[in-house]
LOZA-791937 format. One record per residue (C-alpha): x, y, z; residue in one letter. Coordinates in steps of 0.5 Angstrom, whole numbers, plus 500, padded with zeros to 3 digits. Layout:
# residues N
XYZa
...
# end
This chain:
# residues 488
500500500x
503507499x
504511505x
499517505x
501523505x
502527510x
499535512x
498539518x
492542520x
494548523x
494550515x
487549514x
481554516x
477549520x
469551522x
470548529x
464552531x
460547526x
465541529x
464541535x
456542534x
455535530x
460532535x
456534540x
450531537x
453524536x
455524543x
449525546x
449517545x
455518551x
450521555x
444517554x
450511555x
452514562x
445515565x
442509563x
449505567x
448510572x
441510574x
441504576x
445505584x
439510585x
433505584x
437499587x
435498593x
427500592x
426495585x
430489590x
425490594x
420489590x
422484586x
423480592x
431479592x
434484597x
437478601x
444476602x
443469601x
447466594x
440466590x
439473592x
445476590x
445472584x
439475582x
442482584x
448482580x
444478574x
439485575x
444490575x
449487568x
442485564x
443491561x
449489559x
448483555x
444487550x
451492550x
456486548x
450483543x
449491541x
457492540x
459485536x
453485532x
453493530x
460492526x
458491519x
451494520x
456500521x
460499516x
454497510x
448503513x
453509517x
455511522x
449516523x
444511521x
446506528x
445514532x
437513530x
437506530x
441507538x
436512540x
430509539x
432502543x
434508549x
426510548x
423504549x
428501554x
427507558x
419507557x
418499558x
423500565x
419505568x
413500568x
416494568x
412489573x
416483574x
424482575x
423478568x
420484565x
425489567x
431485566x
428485558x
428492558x
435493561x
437488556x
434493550x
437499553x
443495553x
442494545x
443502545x
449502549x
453498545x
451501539x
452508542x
458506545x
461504538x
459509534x
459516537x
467516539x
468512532x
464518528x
467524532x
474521531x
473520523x
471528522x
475531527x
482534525x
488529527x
491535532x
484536536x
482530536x
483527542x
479533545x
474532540x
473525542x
473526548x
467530549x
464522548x
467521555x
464528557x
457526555x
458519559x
460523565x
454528564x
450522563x
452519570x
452526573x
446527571x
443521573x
445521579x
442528580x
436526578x
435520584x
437525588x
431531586x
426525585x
428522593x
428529597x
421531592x
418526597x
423524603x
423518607x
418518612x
423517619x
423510624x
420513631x
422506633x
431507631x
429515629x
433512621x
430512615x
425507613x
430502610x
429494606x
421492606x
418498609x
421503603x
416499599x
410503602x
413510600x
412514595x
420512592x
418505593x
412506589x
413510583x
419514584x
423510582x
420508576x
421515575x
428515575x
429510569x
423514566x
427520565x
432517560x
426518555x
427526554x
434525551x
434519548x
428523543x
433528543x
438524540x
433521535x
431529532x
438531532x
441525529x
437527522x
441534522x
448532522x
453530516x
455523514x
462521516x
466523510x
471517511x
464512510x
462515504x
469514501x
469507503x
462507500x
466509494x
461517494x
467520494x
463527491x
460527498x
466525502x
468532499x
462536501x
463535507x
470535508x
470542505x
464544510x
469542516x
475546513x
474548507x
476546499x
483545500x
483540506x
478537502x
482535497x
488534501x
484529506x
480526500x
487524497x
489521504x
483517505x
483514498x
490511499x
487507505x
482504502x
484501495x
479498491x
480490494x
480493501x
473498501x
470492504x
473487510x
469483515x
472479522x
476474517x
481481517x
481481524x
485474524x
491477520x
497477523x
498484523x
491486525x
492481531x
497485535x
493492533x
487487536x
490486542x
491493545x
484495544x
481488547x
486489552x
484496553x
477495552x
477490558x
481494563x
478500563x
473496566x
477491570x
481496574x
474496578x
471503578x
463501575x
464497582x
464505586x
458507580x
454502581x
454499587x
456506590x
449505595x
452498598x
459501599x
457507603x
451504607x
457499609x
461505610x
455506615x
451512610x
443513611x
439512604x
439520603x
446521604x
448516600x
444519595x
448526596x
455522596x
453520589x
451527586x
458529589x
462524586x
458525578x
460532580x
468531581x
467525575x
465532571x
470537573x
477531572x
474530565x
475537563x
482536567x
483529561x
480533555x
485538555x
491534556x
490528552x
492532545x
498537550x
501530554x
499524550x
494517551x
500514553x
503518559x
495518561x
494512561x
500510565x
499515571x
491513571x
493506572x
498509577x
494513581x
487507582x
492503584x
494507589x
487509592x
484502592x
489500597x
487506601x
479504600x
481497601x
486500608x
481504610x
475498610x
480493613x
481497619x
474499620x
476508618x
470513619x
466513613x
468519610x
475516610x
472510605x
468517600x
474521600x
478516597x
472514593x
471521590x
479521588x
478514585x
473517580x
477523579x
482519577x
479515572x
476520569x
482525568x
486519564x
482512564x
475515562x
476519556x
482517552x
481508553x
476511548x
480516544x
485510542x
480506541x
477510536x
484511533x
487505532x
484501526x
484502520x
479505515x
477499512x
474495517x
474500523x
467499524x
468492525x
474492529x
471498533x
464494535x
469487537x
473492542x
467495546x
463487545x
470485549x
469491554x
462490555x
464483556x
469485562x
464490564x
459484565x
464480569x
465485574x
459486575x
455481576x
461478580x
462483585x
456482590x
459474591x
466478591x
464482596x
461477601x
468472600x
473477600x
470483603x
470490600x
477491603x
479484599x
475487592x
479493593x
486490593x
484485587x
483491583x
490494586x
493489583x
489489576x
490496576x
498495576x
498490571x
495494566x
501499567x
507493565x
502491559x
501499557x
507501558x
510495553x
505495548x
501502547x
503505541x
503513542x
497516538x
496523538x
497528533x
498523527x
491523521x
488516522x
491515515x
498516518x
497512524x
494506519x
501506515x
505506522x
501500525x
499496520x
505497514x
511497518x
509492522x
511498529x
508495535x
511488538x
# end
């Protein structure tokens, strides 16, 4: 293949107003994805209550994690399913496609009457997260100028933190709307059966998940008004189309010069490519660092903090509208650190993040995990908590994602983008669902100190084997990686 040429974009007029607009749009699949994850640690104890499986013997909390990870089943069969859809009808059909299966879910959840009935709509929602997870940062990353385009595709990890803020605001003002009644017998909060009585435990929670349909149609209306990516309509061979919004980014001159670019990655026998190519050994190892990042982004352990969040402060001795309130905070230092990570992941590099993002987990886990062990107060636990998620959100969050979308090649970017989110789906659901039988075989003290030790292996294998990305066109980094053969 003949090495594409290379151009810098700080000789081009780019319209970033107009960028920053369409990439907001399809990382609105970010925010439904971060709130439908999230809304889950509000209304937990409310719907274990009423689908009876509250209990802490082994069948109770298999149906506890099985309730929490249904959704992600449907996100594994949404992301490995979505790949050649992607590649066949666009990136911003799949948008639409997304948001509808987040309207339905968020509908069908809000009044579903029975554990089997919410876990099917949890496993529709799923299906548009793994669409959404796959599509959005691939989207921004193919319209995006190579210097900015690791700010640009964060701002998929910033819609995902919004959406998680979001969610947990949302719990927080639909519990304190109609507060739980006091125990006169213990002067606490109502808590296990008796939240089934309460205004939350009837219809409040429902509500929560019901909220999740405003922008999900949001989604849906906007995702009529944004361009196609330029990069699928060259490989669709509708080249006059690429140009036009090409030129609309950053004008006619890079138009014709990305144009060219493009084309020399997507050679007439290569317009096309199926998971068959995924087995090549070239794209094995570029493979293996997305499936390793995509798995590990989970397994360093912090959707243990999001999700389970309400079970490790009400062990940490947190009453119900507390606990609420520590969530609201974490979302927003989850918020603040994601602005820390977008402005340094084109400035520092993915490379120098990642490492000290796996770093700086390792050291808060131990301090959680101490911090249990020796039976510290309970701000102790929130305070390591909150640096935990801060951490991940300044590092781990946004670029896992950034490299993602950047590592494969043009021609069957869709179906090597769709194995990796599977695979991290896959990891997330392991995480999951394991966590409650973790927890009462090891104790939170021992779940902590496991993820420590996963957190510094991530960094032996990153240092090892990530290639650095930043500033390079997608084009060029296709050269680098898969022609001359540069990662081991």
């Amino acid at each position: 293949m003949t090495q594409p040429s290379t151009h810098h974009d700080e000789q081009y007029d780019f319209r970033l107003g107009y960028l920053l607009c369409i990439s907001l749009v399809s990382a609105l699949g970010g925010l439904l994805f971060g709130y439908d994850l999230l809304v889950l640690s509000g209304a937990k104890q409310f719907y274990e209550e009423l689908f009876q499986i509250a209990g802490k013997d082994s069948d109770s909390t298999l149906l506890q994690g099985w309730a929490a990870s249904s959704c992600v089943i449907g996100c594994i069969i949404g992301a490995l399913g979505v790949g050649k859809p992607c590649d066949r009808f666009g990136r911003v059909a799949i948008l639409k496609l997304s948001a509808l299966l987040f309207l339905a879910s968020a509908l069908w959840t809000s009044v579903a009457p029975d554990l089997t009935q919410f876990a099917l709509a949890r496993i529709v929602g799923g299906l548009g997260m793994g669409m959404a997870a796959t599509v959005s940062p691939m989207y921004i990353a193919e319209v995006s100028p190579a210097r900015l385009r690791g700010r640009f595709v964060s701002l998929n990890q910033l819609t995902i933190v919004l959406g998680i803020l979001a969610a947990q605001a949302v719990n927080y003002l639909i519990l304190t709307s109609h507060p739980l009644p006091i125990d006169p017998q213990t002067g606490k909060e109502v808590a296990d059966a008796a939240l089934l009585d309460t205004w939350n435990g009837r219809i409040g929670w429902r509500a929560m998940f019901g909220v999740e349909a405003i922008p999900a149609l949001l989604l849906f209306v906007c995702a009529f008004f944004i361009p196609r990516s330029p990069r699928w309509l060259v490989k669709r061979g509708l080249e006059d189309k690429a140009a036009a919004v090409l030129t609309r980014l950053g004008g006619p001159r890079y138009a014709s010069d990305a144009l060219a670019e493009i084309e020399t990655t997507l050679s007439e026998g290569h317009r096309e490519a199926g998971l068959a190519e995924l087995l090549k050994p070239r794209m094995k190892r570029i493979m293996a660092i997305g499936v390793f990042l995509a798995v590990f982004q989970q397994w360093c352990g912090i959707n243990v903090i999001f999700v389970y969040a309400a079970d490790l402060f009400e062990a940490a001795g947190y009453s119900v509208t507390d606990i609420f309130l520590q969530l609201v905070v974490i979302g927003t230092t989850n918020l603040v650190c994601t602005f820390l990570g977008m402005a340094l992941v084109d400035s520092l590099g993915r490379k120098p993040l990642l490492v000290a993002g796996s770093i700086g987990l390792a050291i808060t886990y131990t301090c959680i995990g101490v911090a249990y062990y020796f039976d510290f107060s309970g701000l102790a636990v929130v305070v390591f908590a909150i640096a935990s998620c801060g951490v991940f959100a300044a590092t781990l969050g946004p670029v896992v994602w950034v490299v993602i979308s950047e590592l494969f090649p043009n021609r069957i970017r869709g179906v090597a983008v769709s194995f990796a989110v599977a695979s991290l789906w896959a990891a997330n659901f392991v995480l999951i669902v394991s966590f409650p039988r973790l927890k009462a075989a090891l104790g939170p003290a021992g779940c902590f100190a496991v993820y420590a030790v996963v957190c510094l292996c991530g960094v032996v294998y990153i240092v090892c084997k990530v290639p650095e990305t930043k500033s390079k066109s997608l084009e060029e980094l296709e050269h680098e990686l898969c022609d001359n053969h540069s990662i081991g």
